[in-house]
N, C-alpha and C positions, 0 to 999 in steps of 0.2 A: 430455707430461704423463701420460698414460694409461700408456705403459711404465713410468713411474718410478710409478706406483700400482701396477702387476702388480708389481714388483718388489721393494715394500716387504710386499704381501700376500703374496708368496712368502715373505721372508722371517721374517714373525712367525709365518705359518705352522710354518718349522720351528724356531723358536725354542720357539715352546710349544706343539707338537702339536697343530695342530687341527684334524689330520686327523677325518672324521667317522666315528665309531666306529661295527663291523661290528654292523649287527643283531642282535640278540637274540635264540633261538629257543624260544619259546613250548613250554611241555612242555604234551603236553595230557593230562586224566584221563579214562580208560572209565571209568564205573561201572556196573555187569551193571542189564538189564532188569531190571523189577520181578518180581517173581513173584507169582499170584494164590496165595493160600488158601483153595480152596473145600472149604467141609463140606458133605456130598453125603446126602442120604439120600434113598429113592426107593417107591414104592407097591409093594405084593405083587408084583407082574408084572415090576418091575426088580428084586429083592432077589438075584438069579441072576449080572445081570450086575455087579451094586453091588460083591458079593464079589469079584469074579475081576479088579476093575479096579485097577490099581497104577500108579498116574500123579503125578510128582512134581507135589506142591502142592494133592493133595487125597486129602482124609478120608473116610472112610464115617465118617457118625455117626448121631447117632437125629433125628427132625422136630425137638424141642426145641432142639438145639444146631446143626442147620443152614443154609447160607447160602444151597444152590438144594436146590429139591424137582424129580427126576425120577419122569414118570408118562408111561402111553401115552395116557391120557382124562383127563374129569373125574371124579371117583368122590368117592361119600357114604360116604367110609371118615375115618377118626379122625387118620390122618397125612397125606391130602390135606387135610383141613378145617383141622386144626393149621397147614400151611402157609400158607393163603389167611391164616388168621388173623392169621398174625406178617408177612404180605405180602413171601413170600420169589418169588423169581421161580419159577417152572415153568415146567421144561424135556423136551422128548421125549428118548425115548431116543436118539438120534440124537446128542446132546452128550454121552453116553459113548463112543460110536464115535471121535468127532471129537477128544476129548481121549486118547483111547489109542494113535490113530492120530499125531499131535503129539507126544505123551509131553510133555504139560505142560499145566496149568487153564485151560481160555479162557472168555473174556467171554462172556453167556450169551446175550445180545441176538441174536443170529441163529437159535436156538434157542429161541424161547418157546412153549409148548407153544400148537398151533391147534387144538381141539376143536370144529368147526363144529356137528357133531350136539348135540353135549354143551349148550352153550350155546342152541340153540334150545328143546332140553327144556327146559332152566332160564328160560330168558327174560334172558341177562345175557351179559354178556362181560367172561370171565374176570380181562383184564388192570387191565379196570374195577375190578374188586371186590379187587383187587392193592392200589390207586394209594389205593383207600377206606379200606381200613385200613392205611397206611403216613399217610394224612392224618389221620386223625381215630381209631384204634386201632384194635382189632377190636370187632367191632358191637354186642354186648350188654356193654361195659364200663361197669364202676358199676351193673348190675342185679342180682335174686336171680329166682332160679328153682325152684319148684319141681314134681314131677312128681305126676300123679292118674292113674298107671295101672301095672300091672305090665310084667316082661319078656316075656311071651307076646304083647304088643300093641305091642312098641319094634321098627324098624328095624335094630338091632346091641341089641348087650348093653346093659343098665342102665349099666353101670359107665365103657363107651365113651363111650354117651349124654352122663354128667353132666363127663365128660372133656373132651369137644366143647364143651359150654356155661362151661365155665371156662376151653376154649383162645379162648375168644371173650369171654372178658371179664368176666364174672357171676360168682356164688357160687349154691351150691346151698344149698337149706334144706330142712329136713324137712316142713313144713306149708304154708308161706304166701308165697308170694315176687311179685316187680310179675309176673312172667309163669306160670302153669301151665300145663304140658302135660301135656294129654290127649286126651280126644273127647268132643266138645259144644258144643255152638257158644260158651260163653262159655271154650274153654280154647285152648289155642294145640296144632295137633295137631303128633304127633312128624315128619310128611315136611314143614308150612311151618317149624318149629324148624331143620331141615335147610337148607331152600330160603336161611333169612334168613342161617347163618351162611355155607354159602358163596356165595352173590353179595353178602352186607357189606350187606343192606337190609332194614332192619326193617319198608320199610313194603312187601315183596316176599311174593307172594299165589300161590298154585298158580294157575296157566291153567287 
């Protein structure tokens, strides 16, 4: 009984091909890694290397249109403070090496800029004051400011100054604003105006 089963399933077999058909081979598609786009601008002390760097997939541009800020410290200059502001990451110079030496934009995270010194001056750490204004804006947003004293008495130029308080959020007024700086104990002086916008804490106080 069994042979005359094999011999019927041989048969319809070659009556209507059922043989089982050869595999299929699967085409498969590369598509090229992604590539980063980073807008690079950097503090006085990098603006040397900034220029001379030519690395597919990233730009020199100005702090405004930047995606990482490179710096060697912290510094109370207008384009460090702009950065902290828009809570772009900062990077040492160490992640221009590293992308020219790759010849292409790497992720920044291995490179965040470690200012030990910087940070005890200040009383804050840095990455803090990153994550503060990427959560809740930059720190004096929705305020007016205005100042009650000249240039001879300001940390940078007037005109830097009032740049700083509107990369952080405010408007400036001629006469009367929720915050004035100057010197006297009822005004907000220009080095805690400093302090607050870069560590992102209003309620942050000179040591």
């Amino acid at each position: 009984m069994a042979h005359c089963v094999e011999r019927l399933r041989s048969k319809l077999g070659e009556s209507l091909n059922l043989e089982e058909p050869a595999p299929k081979r699967l085409r498969t598609c590369t598509f090229p890694s992604p590539t980063l786009d980073v807008r690079v601008a950097g503090a006085q002390d990098c603006e040397r290397r900034l220029r001379s760097l030519q690395v597919p997939g990233m730009t020199v541009t100005s702090t405004t249109t930047a995606s990482v800020f490179v710096a060697s410290s912290i510094q109370l200059s207008l384009d460090f403070l702009r950065a902290v502001c828009r809570g772009l990451p900062i990077v040492d110079p160490t992640y221009l090496d590293a992308c020219a030496s790759r010849q292409e934009a790497l992720p920044v995270d291995d490179f965040l800029l470690t200012d030990v010194q910087g940070e005890l001056l200040w009383g804050f750490a840095l990455q803090d004051a990153r994550e503060r204004a990427l959560e809740r804006g930059p720190v004096l947003s929705g305020r007016s400011v205005a100042f009650a004293l000249d240039d001879s008495q300001l940390p940078m130029p007037m005109q830097e100054l009032r740049d700083v308080v509107v990369a952080a959020g405010a408007s400036v007024e001629a006469d009367v604003g929720d915050l004035i700086v100057g010197y006297g104990p009822e005004f907000l002086s220009p080095s805690r105006l400093l302090g607050i916008v870069l560590t992102q804490r209003l309620d942050w106080a000179c040591s």
